[in-house]
C-alpha positions, 0 to 999 in steps of 0.5 A: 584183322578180318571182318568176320574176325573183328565181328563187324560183317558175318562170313561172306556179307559185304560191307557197304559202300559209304556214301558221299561225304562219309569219313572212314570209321578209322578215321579220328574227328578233327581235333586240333594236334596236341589232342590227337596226341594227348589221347595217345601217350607214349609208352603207356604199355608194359616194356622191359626193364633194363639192369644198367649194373649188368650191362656188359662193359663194352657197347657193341655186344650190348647192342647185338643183343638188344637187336637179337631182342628186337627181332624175335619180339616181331619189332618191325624193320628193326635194322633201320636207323635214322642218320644225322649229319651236317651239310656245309653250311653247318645245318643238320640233315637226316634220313632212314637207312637200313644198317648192314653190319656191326662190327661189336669188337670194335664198335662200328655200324655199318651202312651204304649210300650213293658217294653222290647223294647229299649224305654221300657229299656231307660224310665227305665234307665231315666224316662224322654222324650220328645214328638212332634206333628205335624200337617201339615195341620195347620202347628201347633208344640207341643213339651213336656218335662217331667218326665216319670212315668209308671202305674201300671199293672192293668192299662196296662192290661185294656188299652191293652184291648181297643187295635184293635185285629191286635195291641193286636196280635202284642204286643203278637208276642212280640221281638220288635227292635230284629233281624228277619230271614225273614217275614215269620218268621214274619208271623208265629209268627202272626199266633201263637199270633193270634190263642193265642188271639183267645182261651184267649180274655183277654192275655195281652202281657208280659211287656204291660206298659202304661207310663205318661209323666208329663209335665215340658215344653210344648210349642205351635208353630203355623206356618207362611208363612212369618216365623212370627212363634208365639210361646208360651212356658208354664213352671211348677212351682208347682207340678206334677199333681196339676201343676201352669203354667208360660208363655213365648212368644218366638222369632221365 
C-alpha cells in the first residue's frame, strides 16, 4: 500500500530518513520465538469448508479443482509443491518445485529436475517420493505418496522447451547443489548459457528429466479455525494409471 493510501505521509511528502540505530516500524521488538509465534496463529481467519461426502471418487479430478480454487482465489504460485525423497543413507531430503502437469485420469504429478542434482540421483536410487501443497490463503493441504517414474527424453526435451529463457539458461548453467566460488562465478556462467540459448534455440540441458509421480496415497486436508480440520485420504487399490480408489475420512 502506498504512503498516501496507509494516511502515514500526504501526497508528495517524504518520509524521513531514520536515524542511526532506529528499527524499521515493521520490524517486531525482540521477543523470544514461541511469542512471535503465539501472536500470530494459524488459520485464524474465515476458510472454506469442504463436503468429504461430496467429494468425487477418484483424487486427481479432486485435486484439478481445488488447483482451479487456488488460482482464481489470487493463492500465490499456487503449482509450487515441496518434494520429499530419501538419499542413500536412508535420511529424508526436501525442496520446492514447481509442478508441470497432472495426469487426473491416472493420478500422476509431474515435474522436472537435473538427472544429476542430489534429488535426480535419490529418484534414481529410490524412485519414490512424496509431494506437499499448501495454499494459505484457503488453508488447504494435499500430500501425495508414490512411485516415481522418469519419461523418456523426447519427452524432456519438449517440456524443457515450454520453459521461460531465464529457466532454459539456468538448466543449461547446469552444476546444481554444487559448491560456488562467488556470484560472479555465477554470473558468467549465465552470461555463457545465455549466449549459448541464444545461437541454438532448441539446446536442452544435459540430464533435463521430467519425472511422474504415480499416486499410491493422496490426501486432501482442509483447514479450520477451531482445529475441526476435515480430512480425507484416498488409498489406490488398482493398478497404476488405470487406478481404483478407496476413501478414508480421518481424525484431525
Amino acid at each position: 500500500m502506498a504512503a498516501e493510501e496507509a494516511g502515514l505521509n500526504g501526497p508528495g511528502e517524504a518520509r524521513p530518513e531514520p536515524g542511526p540505530g532506529a528499527r524499521s516500524e515493521a520490524a517486531p521488538a525482540a521477543r523470544s520465538v514461541p511469542e512471535l509465534l503465539l501472536g500470530r496463529p494459524p488459520m485464524a481467519r474465515p476458510l472454506p469448508s469442504f463436503d468429504a461426502e461430496a467429494a468425487p471418487g477418484e483424487p486427481g479430478p479432486l485435486f484439478v479443482d481445488w488447483l482451479a480454487t487456488a488460482l482464481v482465489a489470487g493463492v500465490l504460485d499456487p503449482q509450487v509443491a515441496t518434494l520429499s525423497t530419501v538419499d542413500a543413507d536412508g535420511m529424508p531430503d526436501a525442496r520446492v518445485l514447481v509442478l508441470r502437469d497432472v495426469d487426473a485420469a491416472g493420478t500422476g504429478w509431474v515435474f522436472s529436475a537435473a538427472a544429476d542434482s542430489p534429488k535426480g540421483r535419490q529418484l534414481a536410487d529410490h524412485p519414490a517420493a512424496a509431494l506437499t501443497l499448501y495454499w494459505p490463503q484457503l488453508g488447504r493441504q494435499v500430500r501425495v505418496r508414490g512411485t516415481v517414474e522418469r519419461a523418456a527424453d523426447q519427452v524432456a526435451g519438449a517440456e524443457f522447451a515450454t520453459r521461460s529463457p531465464a529457466a532454459r539458461v539456468g538448466a543449461l548453467v547446469g552444476r546444481q547443489s554444487e559448491p560456488l566460488g562467488s556470484l560472479a562465478e555465477y554470473d558468467d556462467a549465465v552470461a555463457v548459457a545465455r549466449r549459448r540459448l541464444e545461437a541454438t534455440p532448441d539446446a536442452v540441458a544435459a540430464g533435463h528429466a521430467v519425472y511422474t509421480l504415480w499416486a499410491n496415497e493422496v490426501e486432501f486436508w482442509q483447514g479450520d479455525a477451531d482445529r475441526r480440520h476435515v480430512r480425507l485420504r484416498f488409498t489406490r487399490t488398482g493398478p497404476v494409471r488405470a487406478p481404483e480408489w478407496s476413501r478414508t475420512l480421518l481424525w484431525p
